[in-house]
C-alpha positions in Angstrom: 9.8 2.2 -13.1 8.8 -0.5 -15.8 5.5 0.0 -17.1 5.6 -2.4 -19.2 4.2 -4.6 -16.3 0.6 -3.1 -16.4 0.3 -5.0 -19.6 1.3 -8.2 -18.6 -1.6 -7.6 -15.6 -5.1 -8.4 -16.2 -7.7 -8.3 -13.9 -10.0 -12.0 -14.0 -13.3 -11.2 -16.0 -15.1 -12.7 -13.0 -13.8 -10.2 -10.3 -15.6 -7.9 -8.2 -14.1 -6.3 -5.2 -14.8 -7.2 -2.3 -17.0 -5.7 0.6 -16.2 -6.4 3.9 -19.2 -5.8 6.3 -17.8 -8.1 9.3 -14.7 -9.7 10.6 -15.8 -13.1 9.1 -15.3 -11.3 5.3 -11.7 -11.1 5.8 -10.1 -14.1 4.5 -12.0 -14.5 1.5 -11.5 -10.0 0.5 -8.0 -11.5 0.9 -8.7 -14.4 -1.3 -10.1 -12.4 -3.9 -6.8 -10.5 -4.3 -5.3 -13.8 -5.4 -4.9 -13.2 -8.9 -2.8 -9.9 -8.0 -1.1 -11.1 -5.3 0.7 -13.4 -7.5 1.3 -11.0 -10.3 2.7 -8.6 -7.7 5.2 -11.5 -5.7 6.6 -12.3 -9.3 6.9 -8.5 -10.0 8.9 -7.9 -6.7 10.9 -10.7 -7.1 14.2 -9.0 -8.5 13.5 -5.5 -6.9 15.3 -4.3 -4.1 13.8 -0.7 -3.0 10.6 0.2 -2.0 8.8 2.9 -1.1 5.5 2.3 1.2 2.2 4.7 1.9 -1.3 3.4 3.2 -4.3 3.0 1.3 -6.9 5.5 2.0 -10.9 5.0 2.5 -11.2 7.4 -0.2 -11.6 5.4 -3.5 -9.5 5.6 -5.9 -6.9 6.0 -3.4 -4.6 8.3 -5.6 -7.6 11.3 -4.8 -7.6 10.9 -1.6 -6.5 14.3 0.1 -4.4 13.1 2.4 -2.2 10.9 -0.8 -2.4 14.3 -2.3 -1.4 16.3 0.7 1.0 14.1 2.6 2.2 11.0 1.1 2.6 12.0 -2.2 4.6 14.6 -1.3 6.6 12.2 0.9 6.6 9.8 -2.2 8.7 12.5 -3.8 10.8 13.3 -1.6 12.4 10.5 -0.5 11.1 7.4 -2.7 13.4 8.0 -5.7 15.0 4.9 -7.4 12.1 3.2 -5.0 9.2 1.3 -6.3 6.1 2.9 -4.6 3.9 0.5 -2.9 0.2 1.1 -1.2 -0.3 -0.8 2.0 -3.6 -2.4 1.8 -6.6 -4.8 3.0 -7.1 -6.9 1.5 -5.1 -6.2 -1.4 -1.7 -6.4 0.5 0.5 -4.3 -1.7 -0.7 -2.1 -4.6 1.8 -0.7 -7.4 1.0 2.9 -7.1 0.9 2.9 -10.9 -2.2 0.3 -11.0 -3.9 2.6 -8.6 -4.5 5.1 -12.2 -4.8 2.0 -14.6 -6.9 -0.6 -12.5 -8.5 1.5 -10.5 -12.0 -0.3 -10.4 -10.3 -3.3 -9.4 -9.0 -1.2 -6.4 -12.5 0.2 -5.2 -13.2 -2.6 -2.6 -14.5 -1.4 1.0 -12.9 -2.9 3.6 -12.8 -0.9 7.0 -9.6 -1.5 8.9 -11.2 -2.1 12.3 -12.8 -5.2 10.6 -9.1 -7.2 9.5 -10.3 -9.8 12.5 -7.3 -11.9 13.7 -7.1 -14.9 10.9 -7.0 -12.2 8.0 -4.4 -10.1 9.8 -2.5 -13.4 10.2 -3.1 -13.7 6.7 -1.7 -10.3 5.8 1.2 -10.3 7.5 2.5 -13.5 6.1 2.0 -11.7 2.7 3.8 -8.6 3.6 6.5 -10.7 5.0 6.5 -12.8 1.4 6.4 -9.7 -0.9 8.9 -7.5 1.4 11.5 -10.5 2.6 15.2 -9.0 1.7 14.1 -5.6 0.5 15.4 -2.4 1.4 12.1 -0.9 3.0 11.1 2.9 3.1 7.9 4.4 4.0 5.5 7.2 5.1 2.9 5.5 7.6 0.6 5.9 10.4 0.6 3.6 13.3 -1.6 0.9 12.1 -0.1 0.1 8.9 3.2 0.9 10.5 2.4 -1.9 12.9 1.9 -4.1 10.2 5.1 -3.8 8.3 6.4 -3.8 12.1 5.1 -7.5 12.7 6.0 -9.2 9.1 9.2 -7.5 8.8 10.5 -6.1 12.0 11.5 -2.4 12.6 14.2 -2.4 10.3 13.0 0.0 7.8 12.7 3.5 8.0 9.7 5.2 8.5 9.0 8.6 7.7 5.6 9.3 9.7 6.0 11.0 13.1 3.9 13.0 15.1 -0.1 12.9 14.4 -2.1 13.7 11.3 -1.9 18.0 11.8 2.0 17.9 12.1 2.5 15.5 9.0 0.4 18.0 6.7 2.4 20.8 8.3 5.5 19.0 7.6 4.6 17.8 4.1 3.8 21.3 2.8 7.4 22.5 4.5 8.8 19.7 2.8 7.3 20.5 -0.5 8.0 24.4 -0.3 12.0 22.9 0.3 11.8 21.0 -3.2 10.2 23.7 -5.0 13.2 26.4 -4.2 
């Protein structure tokens, strides 16, 4: 990966993340992710593989135990040569390297169960903007499966299967196998 892009990023001096407390919040959380969700469609513009994993309620989302249990591990595994991507409200898609280097910019609250139908609308058509013509790969559970599912189709493999217990099980197997 290029990290060269964190430097060409800066967050507005303005910005505060947003708190979501209702379904009528949604739009404007999304809204207030302009700034990267421009930086972030110009980015993507020339790459081709990605590598996706879900945001976690846990802030920064890079400590959250299941990232560091699972979808890390997954990350590893099978996202080489793959930009990795966080699937997120309202931020749409987060470079995973941001999540170390802007992380206050990434400590918004927004609780899934609150997207409301106009802002999922909204998200959706972003996905479908910052994924159109890639070559998609991800580890995730149903909802943000469902997601990726509705701006892209089902065209793109998915890693998750089974619930929540299995996947730990299967990412410590799976990170025993690399370690031989």
């Amino acid at each position: 990966m290029d990290d060269t892009c964190v430097f060409k990023l800066s967050v507005p001096k303005q910005f505060r993340p947003p708190q979501v407390s209702n379904e009528n919040q949604g739009v404007a959380a999304f809204c207030a992710y302009d700034w990267y969700f421009r930086w972030m469609k110009e980015y993507l513009g020339d790459k081709t593989k990605v590598f996706l994993v879900p945001c976690a309620a846990t802030k920064p989302i890079h400590t959250s135990p299941l990232h560091r249990r699972v979808y890390q591990k997954y990350a590893s595994a099978y996202g080489k040569n793959r930009i990795l991507l966080v699937v997120s409200e309202p931020v749409v898609l987060i470079n995973y390297q941001h999540l170390y280097n802007l992380e206050g910019s990434f400590f918004y609250e927004f609780p899934p169960k609150l997207l409301g139908k106009t802002a999922r609308v909204l998200f959706i058509e972003r996905l479908r903007e910052l994924l159109e013509e890639k070559n998609i790969a991800g580890c995730l559970p149903h909802h943000h499966a469902t997601l990726i599912n509705d701006a892209i189709g089902t065209e793109w493999i998915n890693y998750w299967s089974g619930d929540l217990y299995s996947m730990i099980k299967k990412a410590s197997a799976l990170n025993a196998k690399m370690s031989r």
